[in-house]
C-alpha positions in Angstrom: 65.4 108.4 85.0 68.1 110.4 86.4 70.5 113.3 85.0 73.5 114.0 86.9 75.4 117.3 85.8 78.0 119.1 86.1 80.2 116.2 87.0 83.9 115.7 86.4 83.6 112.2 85.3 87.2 109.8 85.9 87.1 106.4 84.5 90.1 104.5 84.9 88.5 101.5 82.5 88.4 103.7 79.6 91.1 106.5 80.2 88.3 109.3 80.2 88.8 112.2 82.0 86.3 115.1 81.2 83.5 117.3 82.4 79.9 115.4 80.9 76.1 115.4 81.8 75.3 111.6 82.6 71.3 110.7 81.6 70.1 107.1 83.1 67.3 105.6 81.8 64.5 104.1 83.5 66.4 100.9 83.0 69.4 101.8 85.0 71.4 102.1 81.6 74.0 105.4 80.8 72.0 106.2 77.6 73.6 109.5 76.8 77.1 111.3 77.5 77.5 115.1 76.9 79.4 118.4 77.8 75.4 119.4 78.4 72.1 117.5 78.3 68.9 118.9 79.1 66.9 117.6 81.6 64.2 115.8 80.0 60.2 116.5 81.3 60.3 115.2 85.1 63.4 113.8 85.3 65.4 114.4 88.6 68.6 116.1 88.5 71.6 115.2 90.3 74.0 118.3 90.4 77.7 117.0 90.6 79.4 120.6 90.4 82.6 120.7 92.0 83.1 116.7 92.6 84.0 113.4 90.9 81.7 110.9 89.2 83.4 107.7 88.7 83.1 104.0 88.3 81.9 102.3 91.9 84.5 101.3 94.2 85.1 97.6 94.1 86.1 95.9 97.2 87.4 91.8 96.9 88.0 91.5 100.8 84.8 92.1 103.0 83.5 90.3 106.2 79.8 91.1 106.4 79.5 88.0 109.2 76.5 87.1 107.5 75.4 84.2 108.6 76.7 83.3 111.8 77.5 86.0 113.7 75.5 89.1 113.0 76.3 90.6 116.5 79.1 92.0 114.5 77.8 92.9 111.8 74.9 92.0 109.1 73.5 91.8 105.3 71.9 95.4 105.4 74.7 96.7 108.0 77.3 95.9 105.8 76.0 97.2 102.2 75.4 100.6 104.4 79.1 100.7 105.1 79.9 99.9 101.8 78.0 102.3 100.2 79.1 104.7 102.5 82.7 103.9 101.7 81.6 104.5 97.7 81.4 100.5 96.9 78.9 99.1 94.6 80.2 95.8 94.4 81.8 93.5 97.0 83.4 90.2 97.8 82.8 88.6 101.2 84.8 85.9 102.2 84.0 82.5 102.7 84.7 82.0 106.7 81.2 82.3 107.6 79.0 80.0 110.4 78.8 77.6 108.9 81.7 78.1 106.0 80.3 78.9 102.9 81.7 75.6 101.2 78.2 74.7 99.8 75.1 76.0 97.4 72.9 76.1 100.3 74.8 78.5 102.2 76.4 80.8 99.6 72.4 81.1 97.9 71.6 82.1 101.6 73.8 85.2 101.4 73.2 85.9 97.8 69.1 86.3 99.0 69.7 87.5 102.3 71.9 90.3 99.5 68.8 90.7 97.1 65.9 90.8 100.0 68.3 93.8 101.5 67.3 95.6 98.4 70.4 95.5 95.6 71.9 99.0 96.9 75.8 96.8 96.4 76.3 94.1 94.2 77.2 90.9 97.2 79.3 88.7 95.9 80.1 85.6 98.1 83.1 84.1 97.4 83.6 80.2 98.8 85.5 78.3 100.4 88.7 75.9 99.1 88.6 73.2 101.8 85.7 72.1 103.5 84.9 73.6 106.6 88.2 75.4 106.1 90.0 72.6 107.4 92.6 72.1 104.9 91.8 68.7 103.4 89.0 68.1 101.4 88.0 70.1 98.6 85.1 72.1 97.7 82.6 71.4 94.9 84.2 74.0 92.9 82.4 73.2 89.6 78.8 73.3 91.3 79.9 76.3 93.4 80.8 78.3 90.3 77.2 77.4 88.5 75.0 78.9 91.6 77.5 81.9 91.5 80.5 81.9 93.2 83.1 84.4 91.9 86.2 82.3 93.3 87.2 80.6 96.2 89.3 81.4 99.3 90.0 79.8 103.0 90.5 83.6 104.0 91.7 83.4 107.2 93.4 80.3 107.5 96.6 79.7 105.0 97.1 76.0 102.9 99.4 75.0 104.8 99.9 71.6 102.9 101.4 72.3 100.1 99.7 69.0 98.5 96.2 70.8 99.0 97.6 74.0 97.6 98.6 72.5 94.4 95.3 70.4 94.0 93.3 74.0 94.7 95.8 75.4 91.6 94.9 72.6 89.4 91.4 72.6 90.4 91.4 76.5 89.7 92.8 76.1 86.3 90.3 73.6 85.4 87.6 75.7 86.0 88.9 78.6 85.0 88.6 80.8 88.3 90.8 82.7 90.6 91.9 81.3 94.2 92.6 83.8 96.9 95.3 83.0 99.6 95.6 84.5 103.2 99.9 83.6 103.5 100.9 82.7 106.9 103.0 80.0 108.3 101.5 79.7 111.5 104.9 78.2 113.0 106.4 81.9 112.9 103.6 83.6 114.2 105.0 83.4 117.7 102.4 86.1 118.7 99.6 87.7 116.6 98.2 90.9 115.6 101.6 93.0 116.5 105.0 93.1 113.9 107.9 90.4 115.4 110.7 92.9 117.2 109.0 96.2 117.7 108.3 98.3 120.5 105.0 97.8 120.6 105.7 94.3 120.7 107.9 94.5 123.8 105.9 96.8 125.7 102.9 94.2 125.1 105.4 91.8 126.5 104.9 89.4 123.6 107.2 88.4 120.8 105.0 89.2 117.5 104.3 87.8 114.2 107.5 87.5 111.9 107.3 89.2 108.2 108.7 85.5 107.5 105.5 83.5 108.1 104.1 85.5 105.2 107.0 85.7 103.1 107.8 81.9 103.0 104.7 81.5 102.2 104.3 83.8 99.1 107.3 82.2 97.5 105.8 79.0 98.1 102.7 79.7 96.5 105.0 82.1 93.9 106.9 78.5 92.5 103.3 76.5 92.5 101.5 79.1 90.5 104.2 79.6 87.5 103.6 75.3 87.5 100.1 75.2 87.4 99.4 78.3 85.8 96.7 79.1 88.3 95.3 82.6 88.9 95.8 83.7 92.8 95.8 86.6 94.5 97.9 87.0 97.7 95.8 88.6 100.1 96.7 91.9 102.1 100.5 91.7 101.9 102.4 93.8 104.6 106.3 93.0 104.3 108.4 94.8 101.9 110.0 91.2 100.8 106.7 89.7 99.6 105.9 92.8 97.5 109.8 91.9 95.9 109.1 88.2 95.4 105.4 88.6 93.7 107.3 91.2 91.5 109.8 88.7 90.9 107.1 86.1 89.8 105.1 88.5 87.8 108.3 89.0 86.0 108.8 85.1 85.1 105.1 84.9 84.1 103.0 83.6 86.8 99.6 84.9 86.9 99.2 86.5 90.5 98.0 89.7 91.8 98.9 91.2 94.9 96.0 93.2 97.2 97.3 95.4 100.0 94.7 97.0 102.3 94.6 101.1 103.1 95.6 100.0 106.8 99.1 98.9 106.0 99.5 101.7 103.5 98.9 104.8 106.2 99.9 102.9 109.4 103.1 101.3 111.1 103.8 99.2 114.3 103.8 102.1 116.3 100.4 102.6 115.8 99.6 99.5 118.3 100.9 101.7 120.9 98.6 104.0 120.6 95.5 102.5 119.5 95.7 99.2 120.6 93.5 96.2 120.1 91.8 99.1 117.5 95.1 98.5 115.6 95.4 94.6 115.8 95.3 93.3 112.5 96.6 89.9 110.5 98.9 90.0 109.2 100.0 93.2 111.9 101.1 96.5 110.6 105.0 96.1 109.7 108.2 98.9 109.4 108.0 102.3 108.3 110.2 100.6 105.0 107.6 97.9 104.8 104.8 100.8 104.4 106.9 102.7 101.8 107.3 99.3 99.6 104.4 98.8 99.5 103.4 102.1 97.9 106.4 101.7 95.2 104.5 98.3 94.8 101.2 100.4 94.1 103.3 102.4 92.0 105.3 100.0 89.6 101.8 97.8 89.3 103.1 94.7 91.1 100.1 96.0 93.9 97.0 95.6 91.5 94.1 96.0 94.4 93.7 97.5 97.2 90.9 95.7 99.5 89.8 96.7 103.2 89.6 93.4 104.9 86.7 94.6 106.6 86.7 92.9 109.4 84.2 93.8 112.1 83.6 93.0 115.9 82.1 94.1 118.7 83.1 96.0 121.0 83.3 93.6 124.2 85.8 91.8 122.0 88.1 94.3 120.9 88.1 95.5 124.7 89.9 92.4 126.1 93.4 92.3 126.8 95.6 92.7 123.3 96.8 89.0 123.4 92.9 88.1 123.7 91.4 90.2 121.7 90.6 89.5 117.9 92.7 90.7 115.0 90.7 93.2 112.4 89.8 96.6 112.3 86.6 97.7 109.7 87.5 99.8 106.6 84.6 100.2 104.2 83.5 103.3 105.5 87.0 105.0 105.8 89.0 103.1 102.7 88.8 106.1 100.3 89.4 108.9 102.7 92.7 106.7 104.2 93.6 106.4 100.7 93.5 109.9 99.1 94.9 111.1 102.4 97.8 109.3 102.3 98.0 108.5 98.4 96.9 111.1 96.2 97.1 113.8 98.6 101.3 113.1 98.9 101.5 112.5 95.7 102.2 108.6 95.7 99.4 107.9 93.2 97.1 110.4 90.7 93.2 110.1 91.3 93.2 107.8 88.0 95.8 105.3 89.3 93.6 105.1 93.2 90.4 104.4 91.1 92.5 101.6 89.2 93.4 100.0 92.4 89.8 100.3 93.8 87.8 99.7 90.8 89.1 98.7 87.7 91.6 96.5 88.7 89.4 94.5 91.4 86.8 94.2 88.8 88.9 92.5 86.1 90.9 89.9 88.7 87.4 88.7 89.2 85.5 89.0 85.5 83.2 91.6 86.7 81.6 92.4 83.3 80.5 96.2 82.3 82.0 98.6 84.9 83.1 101.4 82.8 81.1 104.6 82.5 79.8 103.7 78.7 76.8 104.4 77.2 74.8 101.1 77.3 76.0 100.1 80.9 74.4 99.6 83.9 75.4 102.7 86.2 77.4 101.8 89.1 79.0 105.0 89.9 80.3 106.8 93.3 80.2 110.3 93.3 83.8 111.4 95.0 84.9 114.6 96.6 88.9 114.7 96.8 88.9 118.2 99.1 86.7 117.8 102.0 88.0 117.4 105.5 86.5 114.6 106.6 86.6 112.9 110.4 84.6 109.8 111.3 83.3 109.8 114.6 80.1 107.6 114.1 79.4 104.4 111.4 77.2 102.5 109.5 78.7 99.4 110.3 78.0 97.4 113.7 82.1 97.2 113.9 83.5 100.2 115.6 87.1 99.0 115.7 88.9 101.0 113.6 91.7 103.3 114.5 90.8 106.5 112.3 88.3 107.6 114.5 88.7 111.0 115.2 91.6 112.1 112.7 91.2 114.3 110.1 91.2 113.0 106.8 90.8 114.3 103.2 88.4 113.6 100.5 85.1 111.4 101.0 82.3 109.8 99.2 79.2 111.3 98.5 77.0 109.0 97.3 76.5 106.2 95.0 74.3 106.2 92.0 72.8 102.4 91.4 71.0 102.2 88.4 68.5 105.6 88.6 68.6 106.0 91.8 70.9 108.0 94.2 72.2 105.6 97.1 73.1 107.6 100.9 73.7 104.7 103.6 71.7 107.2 106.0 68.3 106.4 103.6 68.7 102.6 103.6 66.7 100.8 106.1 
């Protein structure tokens, strides 16, 4: 059992807003909800005075590396960050060694996830093509029966359209959601820095045009409102995508748009400064791009944001810029970035952030039960909006982030799984 008072409990799922005790049962199950509740004969007490309690972060873009290439990071490593960051429930993309494209390998992650001890709900999504190579496709009806919560070849963008309207057909058959990394490749003339800046010249290389996403979008955009096909266009960075997926929301396609808190708080200028730390794909865009973006948050044609936590090792990221991998890591930092730059300027209410972290994420991919309701499983982060907080050390393997140092506001606390109170620092 577990009581938590005191807490200021925010639930985007049902609209609730109010100051309740929280009793979990042995089970893991909310069974009670009141202004005060006292604590039953042994039961610990969790005294949330002064900060949030709210439905658990929900992130639909991870990279745990898991298998393949755990030098980066690794099952345990990466449900530390996350519930550091305030997640209880992740999605980690499918561009694993080897691709998860079959049961074998997406049951491996889901018991490597289990033997790790529960602490975040892993959810492996799968790949579209086989090997991510484009062509053949995926057993997506077997893949869905051993667990898969949708498929994505994150990473690498459908470039035939062919393939991309079999994957929508094949989606709509079974009745799941595709998720599309947008790129055409042709006018990527340079990754991991925005086509035309100064950052781009000073590197002495020509960039990545807002173009190569963009064409791609409205490609993607005119297949979807055929086939009816759910997608989600993965961390969108141009002000002209966010316009065209509002466009196609508008004429009824069924697509969702995921931004990550990267290109939210940072612009091309940050390369200058940070470097490989702020190489990213697609690369951080205008100072305009940034603010559409956040009127795309606003308006609802953003419906998630997602970290694209993307770990690496050091050695890599210390290679020259043009050598050196694209990704930073963002599980730990996501919510602090987010009410820093959101909340905290007045671009989004607390309720609206935990719709783009939480509920929203959670409904894209049919993750049952994630309000705070009596009779549900708690999965809840504990949130405190006023702290200064500066990372200087992390859970995850990946350092390569370029927040280190500042001073943000607001962090997580905890999270509460089932009856038990979940710190990253007491996993092992």
């Amino acid at each position: 059992m577990l009581l938590i008072q005191n807490a200021q409990v925010l639930d985007p799922y049902t609209g609730l807003d109010a100051r309740l005790d929280l009793l979990i049962g042995d089970d893991g199950i909310l069974s009670q909800m009141e202004p005060h509740i006292d604590a039953p004969a042994g039961c610990p007490v969790f005294d949330a005075a002064g900060k949030t309690v709210a439905p658990g972060l929900v992130d639909t873009h991870v990279h745990f590396r898991d298998p393949g290439q755990t030098q980066k990071e690794d099952m345990m490593t990466g449900m530390r960050a996350a519930a550091a960051g305030g997640f209880t429930s992740v999605v980690c993309m499918a561009n694993t060694l080897p691709t998860c494209d079959n049961v074998e390998t997406l049951q491996y992650v889901q018991n490597k996830a289990r033997e790790a001890g529960g602490y975040v709900n892993v959810h492996q999504a799968c790949a579209v093509t086989k090997g991510l190579k484009g062509e053949e496709m995926t057993d997506f009806a077997a893949l869905l029966a051993a667990g898969a919560p949708g498929f994505t070849d994150d990473g690498i963008n459908l470039t035939d359209m062919h393939t991309c309207l079999k994957a929508m057909e094949e989606a709509v058959k079974h009745d799941t959601v595709l998720s599309f990394h947008e790129e055409d490749k042709s006018l990527v003339l340079s990754p991991g820095v925005n086509y035309g800046s100064r950052a781009a010249e000073e590197l002495g290389v020509p960039g990545a045009l807002p173009s190569s996403e963009e064409a791609m979008v409205a490609r993607d955009i005119a297949l979807a409102l055929r086939t009816g096909a759910r997608v989600v266009f993965q961390h969108i960075s141009s002000g002209l995508s966010v316009d065209l997926i509002r466009a196609g929301k508008a004429m009824g396609a069924k697509i969702y748009c995921e931004v990550t808190p990267h290109h939210l708080s940072l612009t091309e200028d940050a390369v200058l400064e940070h470097g490989t730390y702020a190489r990213m794909n697609p690369p951080l865009r205008k100072e305009a791009d940034r603010q559409a973006l956040i009127r795309g948050l606003q308006d609802g044609t953003v419906d998630l944001i997602a970290t694209d936590h993307a770990p690496h090792t050091a050695e890599e990221k210390a290679k020259p810029f043009a050598q050196a991998p694209s990704g930073i890591t963002g599980l730990e930092t996501a919510f602090s970035v987010c009410n820093t730059y959101l909340v905290k300027t007045g671009a989004l209410t607390k309720m609206q952030l935990l719709e783009k972290m939480s509920k929203n994420p959670s409904e894209v991919y049919r993750f049952a039960d994630k309000s705070i309701e009596v009779g549900h499983r708690a999965e809840l982060c504990v949130l405190d909006w006023d702290c200064d907080k500066v990372y200087t050390e992390y859970y995850s393997k990946g350092i390569n982030t370029p927040y280190t140092g500042m001073t943000l506001k607001g962090a997580p606390v905890c999270t509460i799984m089932g009856d038990r109170v979940v710190r990253a620092a007491d996993l092992v």
